[in-house]
N, C-alpha and C positions, 0 to 999 in steps of 0.2 A: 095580767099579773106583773109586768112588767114596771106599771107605774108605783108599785105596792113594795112599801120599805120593806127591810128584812124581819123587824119587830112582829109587822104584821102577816107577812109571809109566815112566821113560824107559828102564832096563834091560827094560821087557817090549816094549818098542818098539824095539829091538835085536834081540829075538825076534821082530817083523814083526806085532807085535798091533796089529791097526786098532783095538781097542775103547781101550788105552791111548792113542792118538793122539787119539781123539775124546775122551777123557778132558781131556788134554793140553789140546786146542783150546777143551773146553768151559771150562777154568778161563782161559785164557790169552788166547784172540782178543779179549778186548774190548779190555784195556791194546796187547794188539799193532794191531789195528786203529785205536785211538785217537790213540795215535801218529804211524803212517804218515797217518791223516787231517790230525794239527795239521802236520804236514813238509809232503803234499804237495798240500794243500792241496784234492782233489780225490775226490769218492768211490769211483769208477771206479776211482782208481788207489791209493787207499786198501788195496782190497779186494784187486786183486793183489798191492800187499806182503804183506797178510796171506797168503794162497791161498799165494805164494811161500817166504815164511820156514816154513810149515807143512810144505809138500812137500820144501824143504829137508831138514828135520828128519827125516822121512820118511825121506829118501833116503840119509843120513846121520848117523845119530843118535851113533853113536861121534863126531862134533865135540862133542857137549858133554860136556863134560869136572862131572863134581857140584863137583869138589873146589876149581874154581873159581869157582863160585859158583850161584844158584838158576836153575831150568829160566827161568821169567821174566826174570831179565834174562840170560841167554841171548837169547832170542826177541825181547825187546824193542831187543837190542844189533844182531840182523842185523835187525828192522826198520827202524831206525834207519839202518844201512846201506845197505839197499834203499832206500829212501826218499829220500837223499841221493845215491844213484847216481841214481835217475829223476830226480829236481830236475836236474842237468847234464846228463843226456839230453836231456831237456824245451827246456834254455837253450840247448842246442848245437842241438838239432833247430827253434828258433824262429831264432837265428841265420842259419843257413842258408836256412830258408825266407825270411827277410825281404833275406836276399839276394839267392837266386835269382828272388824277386819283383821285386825292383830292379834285375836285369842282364835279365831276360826281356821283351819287346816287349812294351807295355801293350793293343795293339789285336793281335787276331789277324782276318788277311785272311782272306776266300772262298776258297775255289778260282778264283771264275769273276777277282776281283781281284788275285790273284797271276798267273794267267794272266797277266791286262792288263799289270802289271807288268813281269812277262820281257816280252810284247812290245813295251812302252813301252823299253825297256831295249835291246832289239832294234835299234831303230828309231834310238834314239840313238848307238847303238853303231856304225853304218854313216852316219849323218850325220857324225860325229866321223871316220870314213875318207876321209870325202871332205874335209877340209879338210887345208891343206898341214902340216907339223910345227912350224912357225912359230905359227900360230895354235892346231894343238893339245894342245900341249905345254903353253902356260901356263896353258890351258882346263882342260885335265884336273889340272893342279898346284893349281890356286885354286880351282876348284869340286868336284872327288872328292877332292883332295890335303888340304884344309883349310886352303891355306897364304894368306898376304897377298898382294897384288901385291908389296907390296917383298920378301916372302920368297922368291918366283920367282924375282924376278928377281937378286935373289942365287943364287939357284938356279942359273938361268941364264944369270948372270955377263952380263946387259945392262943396261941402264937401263930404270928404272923406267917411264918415258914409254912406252919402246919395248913395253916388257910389257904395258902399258893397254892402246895403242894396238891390239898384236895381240890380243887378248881382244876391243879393242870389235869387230873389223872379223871376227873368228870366230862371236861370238856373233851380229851380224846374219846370216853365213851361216846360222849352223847354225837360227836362226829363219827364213827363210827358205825352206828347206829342211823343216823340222818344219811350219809352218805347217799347211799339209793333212795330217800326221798328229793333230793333235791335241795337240798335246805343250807345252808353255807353253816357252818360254825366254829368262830375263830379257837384258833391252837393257841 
């Protein structure tokens, strides 16, 4: 195969000749592999462009057309391409990692601390029943809700005084009440 230009080498690879292919690869893979290494910067992924544009070729050999130009830059035109698609895989696949690393909880709990959790959560949850809708309405608005006292109490169309004043006198219940569970809750 050796003595067999590239034109004819790719017509016998049409005919499903491995020895023309390895032909092929033996003159060709260093410029194509050297390429996709300066693109993608990685050798791993170097070596798949190559591996990919070859089995391509393989797979497909009627895409190269002689008439428009040499088997080489052929090969070197889909590495080229390959190489440029991984690179925005690459970008798009670090993107998203480095996002879902930033919306994802930075501490993961135990079991036995999520347990505690739900029943921390429990616990609050039936203290907060026991207080009248007065007190826990601005409770739960300002401290789950996110909101200001003066945002409540626009909320709930009172005065701001009046909204303190039910928040102070809830919160002493509901510490009160939490006290013997265990539960902190600010005064």
């Amino acid at each position: 195969m050796h003595h067999l230009d590239d034109r004819e080498l790719a017509h016998l690879i049409c005919d499903q000749s491995s020895g023309a292919l390895a032909e092929i690869y033996r003159r060709h893979s260093g410029p194509v592999y050297g390429l996709a290494q300066r693109l993608v910067r990685d050798q791993s992924l170097a070596e798949d462009v190559t591996q990919e544009v070859f089995t391509r070729f393989w797979n497909r050999p009627g895409a190269y057309d002689p008439d428009r130009g040499s088997i080489r830059s052929f090969l070197l035109a889909h590495a080229h391409g390959r190489s440029i698609d991984l690179i925005r895989a690459e970008g798009a696949r670090r993107t998203r990692e480095d996002r879902e690393a930033r919306l994802a909880p930075t501490t993961r709990l135990s079991l036995e601390e999520e347990v505690m959790d739900m029943a921390r959560a429990e616990i609050m949850r039936d203290a907060l029943a026991t207080l009248s809708g007065q007190e826990r309405t601005p409770i739960e608005l300002a401290y789950f809700g996110g909101y200001t006292y003066r945002e409540v109490a626009e909320i709930l169309g009172e005065p701001e005084g009046t909204v303190k004043s039910r928040i102070r006198v809830g919160l002493k219940r509901l510490h009160g009440r939490l006290a013997g569970a265990d539960l902190v809750v600010a005064r």
